[in-house]
Jmol script that loads the backbone (N, CA, C; Angstrom):
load data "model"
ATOM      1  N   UNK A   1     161.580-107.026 169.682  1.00  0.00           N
ATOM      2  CA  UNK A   1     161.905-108.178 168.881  1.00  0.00           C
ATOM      3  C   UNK A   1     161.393-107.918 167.474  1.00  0.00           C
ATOM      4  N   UNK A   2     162.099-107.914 166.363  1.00  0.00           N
ATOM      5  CA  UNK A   2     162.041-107.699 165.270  1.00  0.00           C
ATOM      6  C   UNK A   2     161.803-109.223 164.191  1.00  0.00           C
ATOM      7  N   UNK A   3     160.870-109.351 163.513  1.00  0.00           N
ATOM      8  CA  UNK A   3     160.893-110.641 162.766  1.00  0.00           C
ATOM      9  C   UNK A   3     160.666-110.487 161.198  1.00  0.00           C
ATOM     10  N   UNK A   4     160.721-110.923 160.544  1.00  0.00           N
ATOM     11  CA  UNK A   4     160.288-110.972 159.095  1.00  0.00           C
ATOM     12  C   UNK A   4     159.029-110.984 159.092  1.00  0.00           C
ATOM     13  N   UNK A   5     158.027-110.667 158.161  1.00  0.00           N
ATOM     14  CA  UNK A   5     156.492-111.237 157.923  1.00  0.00           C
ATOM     15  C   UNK A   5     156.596-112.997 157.584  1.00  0.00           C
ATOM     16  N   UNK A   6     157.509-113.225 156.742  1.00  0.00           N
ATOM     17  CA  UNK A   6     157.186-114.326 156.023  1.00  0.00           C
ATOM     18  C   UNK A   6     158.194-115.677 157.495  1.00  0.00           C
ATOM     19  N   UNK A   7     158.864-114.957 158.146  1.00  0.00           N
ATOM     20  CA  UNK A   7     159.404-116.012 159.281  1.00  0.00           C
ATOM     21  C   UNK A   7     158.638-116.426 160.496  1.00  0.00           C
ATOM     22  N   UNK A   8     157.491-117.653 160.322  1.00  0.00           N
ATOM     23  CA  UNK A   8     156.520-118.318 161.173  1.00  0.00           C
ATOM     24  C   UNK A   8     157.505-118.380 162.918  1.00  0.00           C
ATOM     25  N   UNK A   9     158.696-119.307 162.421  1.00  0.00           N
ATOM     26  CA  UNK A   9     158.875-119.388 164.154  1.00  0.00           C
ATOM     27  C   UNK A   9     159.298-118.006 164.660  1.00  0.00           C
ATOM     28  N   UNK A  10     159.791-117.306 164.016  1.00  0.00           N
ATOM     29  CA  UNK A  10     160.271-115.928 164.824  1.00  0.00           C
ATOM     30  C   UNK A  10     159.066-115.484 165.620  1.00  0.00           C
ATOM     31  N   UNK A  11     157.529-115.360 164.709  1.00  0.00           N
ATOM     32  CA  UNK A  11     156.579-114.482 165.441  1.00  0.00           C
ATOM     33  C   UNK A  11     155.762-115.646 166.033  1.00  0.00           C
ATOM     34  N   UNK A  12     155.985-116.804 165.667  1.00  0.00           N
ATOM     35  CA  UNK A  12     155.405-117.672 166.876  1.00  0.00           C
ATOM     36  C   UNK A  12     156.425-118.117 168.084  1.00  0.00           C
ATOM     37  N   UNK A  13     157.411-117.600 168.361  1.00  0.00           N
ATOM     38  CA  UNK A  13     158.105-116.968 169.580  1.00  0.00           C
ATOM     39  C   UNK A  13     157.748-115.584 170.467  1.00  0.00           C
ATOM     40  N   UNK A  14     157.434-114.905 169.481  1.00  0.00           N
ATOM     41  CA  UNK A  14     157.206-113.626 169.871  1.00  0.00           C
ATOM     42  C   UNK A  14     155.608-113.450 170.423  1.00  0.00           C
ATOM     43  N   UNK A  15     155.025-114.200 169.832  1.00  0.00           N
ATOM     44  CA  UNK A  15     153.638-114.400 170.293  1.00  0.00           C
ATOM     45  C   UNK A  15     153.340-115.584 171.830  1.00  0.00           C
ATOM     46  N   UNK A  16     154.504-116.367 171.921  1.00  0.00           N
ATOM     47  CA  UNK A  16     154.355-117.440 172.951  1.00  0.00           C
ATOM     48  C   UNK A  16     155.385-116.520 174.384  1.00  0.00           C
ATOM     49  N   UNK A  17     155.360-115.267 174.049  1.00  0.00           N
ATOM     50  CA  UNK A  17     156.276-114.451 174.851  1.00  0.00           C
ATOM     51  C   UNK A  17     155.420-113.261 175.102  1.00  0.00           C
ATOM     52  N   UNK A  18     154.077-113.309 174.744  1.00  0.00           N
ATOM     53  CA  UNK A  18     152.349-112.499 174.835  1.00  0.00           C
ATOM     54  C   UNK A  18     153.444-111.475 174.371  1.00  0.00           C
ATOM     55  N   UNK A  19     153.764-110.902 172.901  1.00  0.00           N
ATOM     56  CA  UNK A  19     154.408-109.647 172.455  1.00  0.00           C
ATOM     57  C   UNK A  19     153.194-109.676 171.345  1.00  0.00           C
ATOM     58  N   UNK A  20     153.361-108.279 171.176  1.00  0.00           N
ATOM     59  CA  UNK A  20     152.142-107.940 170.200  1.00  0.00           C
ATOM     60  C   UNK A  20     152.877-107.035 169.399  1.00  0.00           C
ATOM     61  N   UNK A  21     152.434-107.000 167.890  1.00  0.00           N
ATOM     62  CA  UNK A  21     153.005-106.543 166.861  1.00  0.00           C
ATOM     63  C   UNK A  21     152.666-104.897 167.483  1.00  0.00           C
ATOM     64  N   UNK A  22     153.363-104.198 167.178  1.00  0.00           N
ATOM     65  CA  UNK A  22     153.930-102.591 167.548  1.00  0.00           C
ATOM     66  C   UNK A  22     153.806-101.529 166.207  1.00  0.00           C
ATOM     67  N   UNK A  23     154.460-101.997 165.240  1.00  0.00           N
ATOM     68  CA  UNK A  23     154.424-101.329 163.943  1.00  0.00           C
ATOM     69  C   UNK A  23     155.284-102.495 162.892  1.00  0.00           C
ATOM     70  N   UNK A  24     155.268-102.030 161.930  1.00  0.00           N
ATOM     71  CA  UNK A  24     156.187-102.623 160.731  1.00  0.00           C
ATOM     72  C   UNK A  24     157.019-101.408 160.569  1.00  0.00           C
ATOM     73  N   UNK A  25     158.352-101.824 160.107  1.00  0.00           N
ATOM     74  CA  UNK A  25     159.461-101.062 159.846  1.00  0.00           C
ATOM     75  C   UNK A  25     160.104-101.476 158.385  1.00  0.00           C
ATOM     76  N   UNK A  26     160.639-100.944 157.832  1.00  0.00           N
ATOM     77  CA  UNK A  26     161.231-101.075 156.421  1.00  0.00           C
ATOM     78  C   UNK A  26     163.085-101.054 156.814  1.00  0.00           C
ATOM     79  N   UNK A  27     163.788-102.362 156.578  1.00  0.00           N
ATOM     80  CA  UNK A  27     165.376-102.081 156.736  1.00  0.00           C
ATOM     81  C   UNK A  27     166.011-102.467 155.584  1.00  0.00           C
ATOM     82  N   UNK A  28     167.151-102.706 155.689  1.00  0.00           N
ATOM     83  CA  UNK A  28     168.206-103.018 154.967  1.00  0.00           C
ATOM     84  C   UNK A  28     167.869-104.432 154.195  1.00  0.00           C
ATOM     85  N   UNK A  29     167.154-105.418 155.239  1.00  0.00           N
ATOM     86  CA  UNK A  29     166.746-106.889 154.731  1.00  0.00           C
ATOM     87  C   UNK A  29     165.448-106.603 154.274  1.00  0.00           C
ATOM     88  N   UNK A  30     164.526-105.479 154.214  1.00  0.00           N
ATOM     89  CA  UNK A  30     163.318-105.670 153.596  1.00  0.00           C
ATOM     90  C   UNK A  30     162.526-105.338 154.750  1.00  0.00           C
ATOM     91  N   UNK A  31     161.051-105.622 154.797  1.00  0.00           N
ATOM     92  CA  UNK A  31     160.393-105.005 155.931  1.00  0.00           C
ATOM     93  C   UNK A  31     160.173-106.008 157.187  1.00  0.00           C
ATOM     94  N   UNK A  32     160.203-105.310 158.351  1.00  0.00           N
ATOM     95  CA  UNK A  32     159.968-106.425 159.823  1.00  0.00           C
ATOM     96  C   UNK A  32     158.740-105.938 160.586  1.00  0.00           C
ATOM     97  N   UNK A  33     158.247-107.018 161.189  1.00  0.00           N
ATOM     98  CA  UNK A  33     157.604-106.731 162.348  1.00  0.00           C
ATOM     99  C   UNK A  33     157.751-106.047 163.479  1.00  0.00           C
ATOM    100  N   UNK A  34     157.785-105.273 163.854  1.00  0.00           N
ATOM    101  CA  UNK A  34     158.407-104.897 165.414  1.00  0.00           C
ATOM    102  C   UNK A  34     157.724-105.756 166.332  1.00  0.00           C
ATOM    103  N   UNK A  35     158.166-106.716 167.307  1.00  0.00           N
ATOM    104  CA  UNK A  35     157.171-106.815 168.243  1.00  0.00           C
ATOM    105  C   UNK A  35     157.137-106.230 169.660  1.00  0.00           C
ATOM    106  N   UNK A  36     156.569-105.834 170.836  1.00  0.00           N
ATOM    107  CA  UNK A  36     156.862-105.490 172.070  1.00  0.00           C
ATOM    108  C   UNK A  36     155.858-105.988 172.849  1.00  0.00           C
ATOM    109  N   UNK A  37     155.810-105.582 174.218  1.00  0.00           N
ATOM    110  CA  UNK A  37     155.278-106.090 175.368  1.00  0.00           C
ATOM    111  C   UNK A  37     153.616-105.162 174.813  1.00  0.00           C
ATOM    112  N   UNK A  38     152.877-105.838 175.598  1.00  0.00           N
ATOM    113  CA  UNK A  38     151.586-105.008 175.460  1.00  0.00           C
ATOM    114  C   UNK A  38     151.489-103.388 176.195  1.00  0.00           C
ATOM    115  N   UNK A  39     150.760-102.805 175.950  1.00  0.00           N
ATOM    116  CA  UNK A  39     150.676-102.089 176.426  1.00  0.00           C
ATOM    117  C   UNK A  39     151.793-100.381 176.533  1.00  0.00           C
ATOM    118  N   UNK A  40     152.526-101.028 175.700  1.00  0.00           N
ATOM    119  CA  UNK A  40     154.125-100.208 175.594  1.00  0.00           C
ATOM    120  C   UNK A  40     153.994 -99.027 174.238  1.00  0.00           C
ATOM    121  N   UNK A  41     153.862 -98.076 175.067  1.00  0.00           N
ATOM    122  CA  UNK A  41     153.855 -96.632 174.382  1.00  0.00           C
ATOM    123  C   UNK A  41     152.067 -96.019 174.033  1.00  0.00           C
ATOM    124  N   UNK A  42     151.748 -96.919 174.766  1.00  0.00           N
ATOM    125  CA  UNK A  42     150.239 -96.200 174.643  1.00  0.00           C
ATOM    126  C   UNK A  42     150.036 -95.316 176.026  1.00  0.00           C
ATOM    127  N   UNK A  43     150.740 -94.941 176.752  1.00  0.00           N
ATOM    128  CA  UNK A  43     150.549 -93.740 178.014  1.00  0.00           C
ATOM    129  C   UNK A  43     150.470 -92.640 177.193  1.00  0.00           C
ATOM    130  N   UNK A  44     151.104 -92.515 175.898  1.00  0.00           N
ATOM    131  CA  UNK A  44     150.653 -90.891 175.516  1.00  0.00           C
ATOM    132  C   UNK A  44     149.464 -90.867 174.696  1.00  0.00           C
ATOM    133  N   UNK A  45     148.648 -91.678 174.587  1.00  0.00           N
ATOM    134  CA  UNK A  45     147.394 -91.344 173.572  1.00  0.00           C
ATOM    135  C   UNK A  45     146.718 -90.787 175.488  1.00  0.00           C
ATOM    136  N   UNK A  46     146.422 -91.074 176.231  1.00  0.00           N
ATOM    137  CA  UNK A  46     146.034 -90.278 177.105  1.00  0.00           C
ATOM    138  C   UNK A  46     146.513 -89.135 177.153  1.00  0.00           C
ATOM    139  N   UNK A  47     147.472 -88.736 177.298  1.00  0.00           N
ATOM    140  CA  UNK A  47     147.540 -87.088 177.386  1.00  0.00           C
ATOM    141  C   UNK A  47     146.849 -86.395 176.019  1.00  0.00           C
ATOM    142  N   UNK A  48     147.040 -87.319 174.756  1.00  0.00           N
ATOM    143  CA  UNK A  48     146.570 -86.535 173.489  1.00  0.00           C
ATOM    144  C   UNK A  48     144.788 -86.384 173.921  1.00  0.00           C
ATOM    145  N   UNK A  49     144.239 -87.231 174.458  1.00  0.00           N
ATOM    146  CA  UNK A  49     142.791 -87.279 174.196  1.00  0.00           C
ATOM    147  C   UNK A  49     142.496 -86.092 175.283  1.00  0.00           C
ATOM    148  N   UNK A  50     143.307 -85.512 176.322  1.00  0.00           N
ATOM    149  CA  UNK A  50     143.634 -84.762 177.237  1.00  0.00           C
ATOM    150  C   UNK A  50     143.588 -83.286 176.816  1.00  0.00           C
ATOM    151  N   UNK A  51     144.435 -83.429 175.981  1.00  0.00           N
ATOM    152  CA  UNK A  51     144.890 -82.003 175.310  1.00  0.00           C
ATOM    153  C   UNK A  51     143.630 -82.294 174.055  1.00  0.00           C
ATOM    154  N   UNK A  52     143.530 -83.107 173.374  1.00  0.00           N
ATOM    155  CA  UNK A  52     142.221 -82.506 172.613  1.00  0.00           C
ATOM    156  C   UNK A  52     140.793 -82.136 173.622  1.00  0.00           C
ATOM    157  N   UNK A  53     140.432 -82.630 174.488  1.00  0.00           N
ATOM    158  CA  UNK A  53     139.059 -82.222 175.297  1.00  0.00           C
ATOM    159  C   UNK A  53     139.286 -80.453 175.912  1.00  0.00           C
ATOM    160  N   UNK A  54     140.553 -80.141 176.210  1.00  0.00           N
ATOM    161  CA  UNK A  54     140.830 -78.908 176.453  1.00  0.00           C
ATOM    162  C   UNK A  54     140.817 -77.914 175.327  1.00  0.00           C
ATOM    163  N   UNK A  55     141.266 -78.573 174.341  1.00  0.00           N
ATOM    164  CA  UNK A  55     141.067 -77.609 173.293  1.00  0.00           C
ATOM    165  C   UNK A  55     139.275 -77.441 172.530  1.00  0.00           C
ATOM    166  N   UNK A  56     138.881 -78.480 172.837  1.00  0.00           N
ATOM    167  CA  UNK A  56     137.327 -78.583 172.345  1.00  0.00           C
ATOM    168  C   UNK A  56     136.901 -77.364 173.188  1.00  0.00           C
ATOM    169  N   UNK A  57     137.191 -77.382 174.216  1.00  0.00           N
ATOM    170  CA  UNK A  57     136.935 -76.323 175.918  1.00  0.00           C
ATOM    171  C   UNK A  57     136.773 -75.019 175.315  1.00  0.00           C
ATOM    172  N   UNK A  58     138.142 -74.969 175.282  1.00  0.00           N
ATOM    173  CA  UNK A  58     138.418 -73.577 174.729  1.00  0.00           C
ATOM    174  C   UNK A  58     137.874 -72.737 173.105  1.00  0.00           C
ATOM    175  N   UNK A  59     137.654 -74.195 172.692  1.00  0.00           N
ATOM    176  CA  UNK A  59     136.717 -73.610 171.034  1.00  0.00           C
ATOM    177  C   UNK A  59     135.489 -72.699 171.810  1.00  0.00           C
ATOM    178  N   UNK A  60     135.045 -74.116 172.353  1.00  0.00           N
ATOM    179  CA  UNK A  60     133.471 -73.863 173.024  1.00  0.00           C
ATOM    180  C   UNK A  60     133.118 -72.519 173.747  1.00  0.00           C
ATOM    181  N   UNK A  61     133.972 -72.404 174.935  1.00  0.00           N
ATOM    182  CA  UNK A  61     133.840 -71.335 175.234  1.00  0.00           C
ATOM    183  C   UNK A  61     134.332 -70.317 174.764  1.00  0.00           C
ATOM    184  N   UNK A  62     135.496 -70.130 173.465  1.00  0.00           N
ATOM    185  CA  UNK A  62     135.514 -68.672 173.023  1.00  0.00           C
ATOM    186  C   UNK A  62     134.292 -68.461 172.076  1.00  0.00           C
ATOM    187  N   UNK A  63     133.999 -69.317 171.279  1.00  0.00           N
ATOM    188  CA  UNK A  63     132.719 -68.998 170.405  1.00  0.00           C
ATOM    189  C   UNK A  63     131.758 -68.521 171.535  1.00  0.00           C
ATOM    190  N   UNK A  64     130.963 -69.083 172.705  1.00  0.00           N
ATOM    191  CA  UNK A  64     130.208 -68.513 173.577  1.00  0.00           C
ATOM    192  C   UNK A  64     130.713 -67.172 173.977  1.00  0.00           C
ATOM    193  N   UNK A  65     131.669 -67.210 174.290  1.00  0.00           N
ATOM    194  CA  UNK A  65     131.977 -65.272 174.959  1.00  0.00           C
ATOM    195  C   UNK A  65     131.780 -64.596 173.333  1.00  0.00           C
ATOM    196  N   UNK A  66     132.842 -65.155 171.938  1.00  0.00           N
ATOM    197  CA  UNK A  66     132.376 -64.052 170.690  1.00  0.00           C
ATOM    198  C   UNK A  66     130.969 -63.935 170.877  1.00  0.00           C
ATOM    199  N   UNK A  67     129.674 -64.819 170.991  1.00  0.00           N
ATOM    200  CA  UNK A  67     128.632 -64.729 170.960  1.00  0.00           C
ATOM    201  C   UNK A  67     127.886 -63.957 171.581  1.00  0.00           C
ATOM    202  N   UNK A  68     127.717 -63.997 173.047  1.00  0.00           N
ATOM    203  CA  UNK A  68     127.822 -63.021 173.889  1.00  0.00           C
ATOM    204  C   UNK A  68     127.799 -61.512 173.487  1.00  0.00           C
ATOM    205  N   UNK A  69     129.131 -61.577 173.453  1.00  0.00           N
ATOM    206  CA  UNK A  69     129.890 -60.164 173.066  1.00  0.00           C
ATOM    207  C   UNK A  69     129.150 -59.311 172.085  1.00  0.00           C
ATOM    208  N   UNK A  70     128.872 -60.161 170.704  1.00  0.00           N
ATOM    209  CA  UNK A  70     128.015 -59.385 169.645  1.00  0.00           C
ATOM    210  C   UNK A  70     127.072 -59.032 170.252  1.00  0.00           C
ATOM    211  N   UNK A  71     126.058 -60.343 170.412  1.00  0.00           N
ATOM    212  CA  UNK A  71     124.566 -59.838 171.142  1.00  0.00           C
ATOM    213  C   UNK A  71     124.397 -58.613 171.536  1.00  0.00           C
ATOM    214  N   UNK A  72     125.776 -58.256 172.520  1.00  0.00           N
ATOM    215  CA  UNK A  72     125.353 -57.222 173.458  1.00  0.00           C
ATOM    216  C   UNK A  72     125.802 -55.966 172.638  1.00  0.00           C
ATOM    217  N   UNK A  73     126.627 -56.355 171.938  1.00  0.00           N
ATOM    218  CA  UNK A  73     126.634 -54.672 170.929  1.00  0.00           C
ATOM    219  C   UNK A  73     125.827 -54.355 169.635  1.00  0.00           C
ATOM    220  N   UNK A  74     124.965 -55.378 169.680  1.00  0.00           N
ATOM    221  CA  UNK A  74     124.008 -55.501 168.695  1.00  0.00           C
ATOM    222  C   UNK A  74     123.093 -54.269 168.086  1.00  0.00           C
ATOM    223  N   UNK A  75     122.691 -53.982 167.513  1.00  0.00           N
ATOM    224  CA  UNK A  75     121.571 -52.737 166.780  1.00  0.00           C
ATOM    225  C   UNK A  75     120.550 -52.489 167.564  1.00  0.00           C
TER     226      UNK A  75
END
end "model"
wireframe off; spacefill off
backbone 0.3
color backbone group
């Protein structure tokens, strides 16, 4: 559901329908609210926080093996 900023009953429909603002968009009439259901499109910030802890992983442990590695060919 799309509303104006400045149109009260549109987003006090959209709010008596538990929709929660989503983003703002810029159109043809000027800029809108998006509204949607809760919860809608946040399943992928889990995989992101997913794929960043794996990559922290993999920092971590390649710096530990480079580390390693020198030590042992050290002077």
């Amino acid at each position: 559901m799309a509303c104006e900023p400045s149109d009260r009953a549109c987003t006090e429909v959209a709010r008596s329908k538990d929709l929660e603002v989503r983003c703002e968009q810029t159109c043809e009439g000027g800029p809108q609210l998006v509204y949607c259901p809760p919860d809608t499109g946040r399943a992928d910030s889990q995989v992101v926080w997913i794929l960043l802890a794996v990559a922290i992983l993999l920092a971590v442990g390649g710096s530990a093996l480079f580390y390693f590695v020198l030590r042992k060919k050290g002077p």
